[in-house]
N, C-alpha and C positions, 0 to 999 in steps of 0.2 A: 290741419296744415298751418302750423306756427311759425316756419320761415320763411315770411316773406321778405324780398328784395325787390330794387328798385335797377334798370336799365342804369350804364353806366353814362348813359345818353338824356338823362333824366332831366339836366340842364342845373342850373348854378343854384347856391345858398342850399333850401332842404329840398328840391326836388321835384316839388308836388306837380310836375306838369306830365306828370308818366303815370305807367299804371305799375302793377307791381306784381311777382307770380310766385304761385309755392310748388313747388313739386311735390310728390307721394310717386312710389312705383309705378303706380296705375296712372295717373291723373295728374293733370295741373290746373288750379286756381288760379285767374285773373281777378286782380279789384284796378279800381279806379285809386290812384292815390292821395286825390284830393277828398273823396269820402271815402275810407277803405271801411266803415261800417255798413253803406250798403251793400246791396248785392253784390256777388261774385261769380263768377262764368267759373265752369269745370268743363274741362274737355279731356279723355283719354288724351294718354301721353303722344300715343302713335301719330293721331291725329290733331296734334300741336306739333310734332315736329314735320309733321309733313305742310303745315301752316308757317312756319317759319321758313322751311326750304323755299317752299313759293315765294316770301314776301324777300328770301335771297337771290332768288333769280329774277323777280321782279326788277331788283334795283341794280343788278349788273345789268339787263338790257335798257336802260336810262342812260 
């Protein structure tokens, strides 16, 4: 997983206060992007997008 990118929410100068994700068909990659050498979280795709819905409906009932 080579492309990774950063939230466009990442905040000012390079970023580093976000994490960053790659996608593949199957799967997405999380890193921290203040150490993007350590460890990495992979979660099927399915179940990252059904993690994001949540954390969208999270913030509209706010």
């Amino acid at each position: 997983m080579a492309n990774w990118r950063k939230s466009s929410y990442s905040g000012p100068d390079d970023g580093n206060e976000c994490v960053e994700i790659a996608n593949s068909p199957t799967h997405v990659a999380v890193r921290d992007s203040k150490v993007p050498t350590r460890a990495t979280l992979t979660f099927p795709t399915t179940a990252f997008a059904s993690f994001l819905e949540a954390l969208k409906e999270s913030a509209r009932e706010l």
